[in-house]
C-alpha positions as CSV (number, residue, x, y, z in Angstrom):
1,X,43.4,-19.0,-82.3
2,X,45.2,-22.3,-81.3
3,X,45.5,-23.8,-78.0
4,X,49.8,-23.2,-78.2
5,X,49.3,-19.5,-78.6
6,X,46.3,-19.3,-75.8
7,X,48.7,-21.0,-73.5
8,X,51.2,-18.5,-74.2
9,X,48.5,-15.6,-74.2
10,X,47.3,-17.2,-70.4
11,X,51.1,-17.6,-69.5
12,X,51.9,-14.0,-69.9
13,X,48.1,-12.7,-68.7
14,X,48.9,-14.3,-65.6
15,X,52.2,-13.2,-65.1
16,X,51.7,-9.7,-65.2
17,X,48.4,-10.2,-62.8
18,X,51.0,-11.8,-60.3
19,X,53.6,-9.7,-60.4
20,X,51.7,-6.5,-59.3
21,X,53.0,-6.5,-55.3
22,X,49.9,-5.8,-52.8
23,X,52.4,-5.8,-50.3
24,X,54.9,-3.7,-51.4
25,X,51.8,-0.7,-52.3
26,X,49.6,-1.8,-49.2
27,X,53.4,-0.9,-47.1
28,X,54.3,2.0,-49.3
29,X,50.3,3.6,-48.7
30,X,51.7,3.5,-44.9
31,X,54.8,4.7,-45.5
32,X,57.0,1.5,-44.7
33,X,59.5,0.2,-47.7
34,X,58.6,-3.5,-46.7
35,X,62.1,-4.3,-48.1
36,X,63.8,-3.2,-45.1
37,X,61.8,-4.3,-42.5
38,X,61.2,-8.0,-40.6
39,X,61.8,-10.4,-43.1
40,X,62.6,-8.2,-45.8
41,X,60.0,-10.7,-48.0
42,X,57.0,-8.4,-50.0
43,X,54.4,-11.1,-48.8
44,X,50.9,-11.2,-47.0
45,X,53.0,-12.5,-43.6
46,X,55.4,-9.6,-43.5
47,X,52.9,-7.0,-44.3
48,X,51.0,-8.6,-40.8
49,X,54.0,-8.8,-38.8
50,X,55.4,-5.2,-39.1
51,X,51.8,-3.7,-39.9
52,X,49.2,-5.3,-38.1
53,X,46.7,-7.4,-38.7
54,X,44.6,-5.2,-41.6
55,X,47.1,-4.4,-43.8
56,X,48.4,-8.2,-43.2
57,X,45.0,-9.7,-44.0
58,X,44.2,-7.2,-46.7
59,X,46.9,-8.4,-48.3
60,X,46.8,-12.1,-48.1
61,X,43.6,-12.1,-49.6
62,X,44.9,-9.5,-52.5
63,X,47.3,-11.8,-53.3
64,X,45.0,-14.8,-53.6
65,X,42.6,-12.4,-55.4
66,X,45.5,-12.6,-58.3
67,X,45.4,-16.2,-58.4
68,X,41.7,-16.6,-58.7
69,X,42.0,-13.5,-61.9
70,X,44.6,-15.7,-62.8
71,X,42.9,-19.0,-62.8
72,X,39.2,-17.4,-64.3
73,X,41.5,-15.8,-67.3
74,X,42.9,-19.3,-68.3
75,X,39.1,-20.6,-68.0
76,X,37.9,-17.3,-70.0
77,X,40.1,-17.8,-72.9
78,X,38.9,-21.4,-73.1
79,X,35.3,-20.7,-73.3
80,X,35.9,-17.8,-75.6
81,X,37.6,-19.6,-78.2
82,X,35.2,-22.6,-77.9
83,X,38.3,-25.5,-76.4
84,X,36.7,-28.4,-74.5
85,X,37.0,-28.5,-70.8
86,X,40.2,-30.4,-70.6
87,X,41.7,-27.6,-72.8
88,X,40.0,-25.0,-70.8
89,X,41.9,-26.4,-67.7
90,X,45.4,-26.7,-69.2
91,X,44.8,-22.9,-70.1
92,X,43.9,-22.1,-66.0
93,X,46.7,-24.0,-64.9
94,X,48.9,-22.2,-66.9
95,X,48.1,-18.8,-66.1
96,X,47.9,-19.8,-62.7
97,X,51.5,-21.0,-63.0
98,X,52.1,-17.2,-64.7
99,X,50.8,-15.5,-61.8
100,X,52.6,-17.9,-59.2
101,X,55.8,-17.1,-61.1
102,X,54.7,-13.0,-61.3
103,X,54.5,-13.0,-57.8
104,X,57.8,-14.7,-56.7
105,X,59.5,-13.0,-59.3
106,X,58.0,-9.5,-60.6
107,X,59.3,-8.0,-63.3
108,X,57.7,-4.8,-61.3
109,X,60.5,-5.5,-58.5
110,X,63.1,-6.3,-60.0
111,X,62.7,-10.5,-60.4
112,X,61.8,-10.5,-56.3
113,X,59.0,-11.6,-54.7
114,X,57.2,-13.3,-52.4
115,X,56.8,-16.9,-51.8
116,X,53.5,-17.9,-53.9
117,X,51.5,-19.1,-51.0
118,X,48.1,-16.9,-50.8
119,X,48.2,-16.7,-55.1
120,X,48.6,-20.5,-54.9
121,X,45.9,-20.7,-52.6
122,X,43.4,-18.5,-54.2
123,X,43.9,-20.2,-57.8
124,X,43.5,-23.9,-56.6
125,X,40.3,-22.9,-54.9
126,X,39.2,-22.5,-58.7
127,X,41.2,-25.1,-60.4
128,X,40.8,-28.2,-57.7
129,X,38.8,-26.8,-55.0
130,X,39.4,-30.2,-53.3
131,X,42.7,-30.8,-53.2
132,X,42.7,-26.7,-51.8
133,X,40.3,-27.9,-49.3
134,X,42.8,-30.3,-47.7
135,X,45.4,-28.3,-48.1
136,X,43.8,-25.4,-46.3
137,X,42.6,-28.0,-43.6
138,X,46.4,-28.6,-42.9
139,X,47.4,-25.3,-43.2
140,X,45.1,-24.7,-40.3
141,X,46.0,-28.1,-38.2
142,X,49.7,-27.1,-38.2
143,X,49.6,-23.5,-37.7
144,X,47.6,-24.0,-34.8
145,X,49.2,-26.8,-33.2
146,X,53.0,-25.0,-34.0
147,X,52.3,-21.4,-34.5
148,X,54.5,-22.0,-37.3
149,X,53.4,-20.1,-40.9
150,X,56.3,-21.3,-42.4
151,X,55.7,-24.6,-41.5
152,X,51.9,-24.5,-41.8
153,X,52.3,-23.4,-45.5
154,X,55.2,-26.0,-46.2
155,X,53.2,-28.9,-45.2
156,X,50.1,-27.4,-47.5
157,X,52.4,-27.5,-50.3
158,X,53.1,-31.0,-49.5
159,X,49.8,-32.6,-49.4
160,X,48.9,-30.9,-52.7
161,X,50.3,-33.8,-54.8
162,X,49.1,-36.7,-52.2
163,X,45.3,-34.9,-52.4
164,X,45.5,-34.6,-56.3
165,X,46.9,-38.4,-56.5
166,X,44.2,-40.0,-53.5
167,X,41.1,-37.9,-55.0
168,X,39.1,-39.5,-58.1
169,X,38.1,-36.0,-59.8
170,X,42.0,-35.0,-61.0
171,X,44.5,-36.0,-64.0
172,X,47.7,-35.9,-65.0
173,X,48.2,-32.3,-65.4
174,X,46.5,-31.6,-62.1
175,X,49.0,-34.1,-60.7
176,X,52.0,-32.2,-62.7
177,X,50.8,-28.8,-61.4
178,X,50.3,-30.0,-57.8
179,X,53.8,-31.3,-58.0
180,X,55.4,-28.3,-59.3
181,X,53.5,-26.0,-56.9
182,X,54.4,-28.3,-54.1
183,X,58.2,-27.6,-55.5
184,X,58.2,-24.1,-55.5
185,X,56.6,-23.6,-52.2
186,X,59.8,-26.0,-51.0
187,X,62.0,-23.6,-52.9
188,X,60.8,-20.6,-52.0
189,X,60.9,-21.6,-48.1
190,X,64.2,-23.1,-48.0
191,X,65.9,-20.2,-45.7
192,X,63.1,-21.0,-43.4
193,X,63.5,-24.8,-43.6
194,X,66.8,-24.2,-42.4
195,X,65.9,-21.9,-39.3
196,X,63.2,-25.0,-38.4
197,X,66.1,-27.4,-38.1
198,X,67.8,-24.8,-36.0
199,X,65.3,-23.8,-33.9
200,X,65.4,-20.1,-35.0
201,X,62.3,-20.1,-37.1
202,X,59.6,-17.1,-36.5
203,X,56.8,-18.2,-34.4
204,X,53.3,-15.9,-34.7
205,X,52.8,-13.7,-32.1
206,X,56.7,-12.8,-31.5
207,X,58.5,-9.3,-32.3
208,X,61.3,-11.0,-33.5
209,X,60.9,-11.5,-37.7
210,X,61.9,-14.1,-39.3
């Protein structure tokens, strides 16, 4: 099979792993339609706010779960079909890409989603463990100086590029993917951007959602 028609293959696998919604099943199993509570977002932070810590952690790491599935199918393909390693990369990035995309935009929900954050997260551990590792480092920095998880995941999309470009290990199209990721996660926060400036943003441990 050529690489082309792999990458299309890991494209697709990865966006139907990402668009299955933990959060909208792990609310639904408790009876809550998480569209019309807090937020209204089907993500790993809503879940927490509106049903506790359990079902909020369960499904952050459900949601990264899909990224690392992701990430291990791109890989898979690769070693199946006997590409080098640089090939076998391209295909994990892809699908990882497919599942980020799946997420934010499930066919399964009609093209919503959440914001990407714990699918990006749990791919990049397997793709560039690194430049994940300093992400996650001010992920954790921010949220606990700010209480902030918009902010906190925001500024861990930011530092995905600077990582990728300051450590030796990564290429171009680990560069290109930590852009693009470091895009989306920008996109896909702007309505919370814009409650930062006003001073309106969600802060953990308050009722009020955001």
């Amino acid at each position: 099979m050529s690489l082309s028609l792999l990458l299309i293959v890991a494209a697709l696998g990865g966006y139907i792993i990402g668009s299955i919604s933990f959060a909208v099943l792990i609310a639904r199993s408790r009876g809550v339609d998480i569209f019309r509570v807090g937020s209204g977002n089907p993500g790993a932070t809503n879940v927490l706010r509106n049903l506790g810590k359990g079902p909020g952690y369960a499904c952050f790491l459900l949601d990264a779960f899909k990224g690392i599935v992701a990430a291990l199918l791109g890989y898979g393909l690769g070693v199946v079909f006997g590409f080098p390693p640089a090939s076998q990369d391209l295909l994990a990035i892809v699908a990882l890409l497919g599942a980020i995309l799946g997420h934010s935009f499930s066919a399964f929900l009609r093209f919503r989603g959440g914001k990407g954050v714990a699918t990006t997260v749990g791919g990049l551990f397997v793709i560039m463990p690194w430049v994940m590792a300093v992400g996650a480092a001010v992920w954790v920095v921010t949220f606990v100086l700010t209480r902030y998880v918009s902010l906190a995941s925001i500024l861990l999309g930011l530092s995905l590029p600077l990582a990728a470009m300051v450590l030796p290990r990564y290429g171009i199209a680990h560069i290109l993917l930590s852009l693009a990721l470091a895009a989306l996660i920008l996109i896909r926060h702007r309505s919370n951007i814009e409650r930062l400036r006003a001073g309106t943003e969600h802060r953990s441990g308050s009722k009020r959602a955001s």
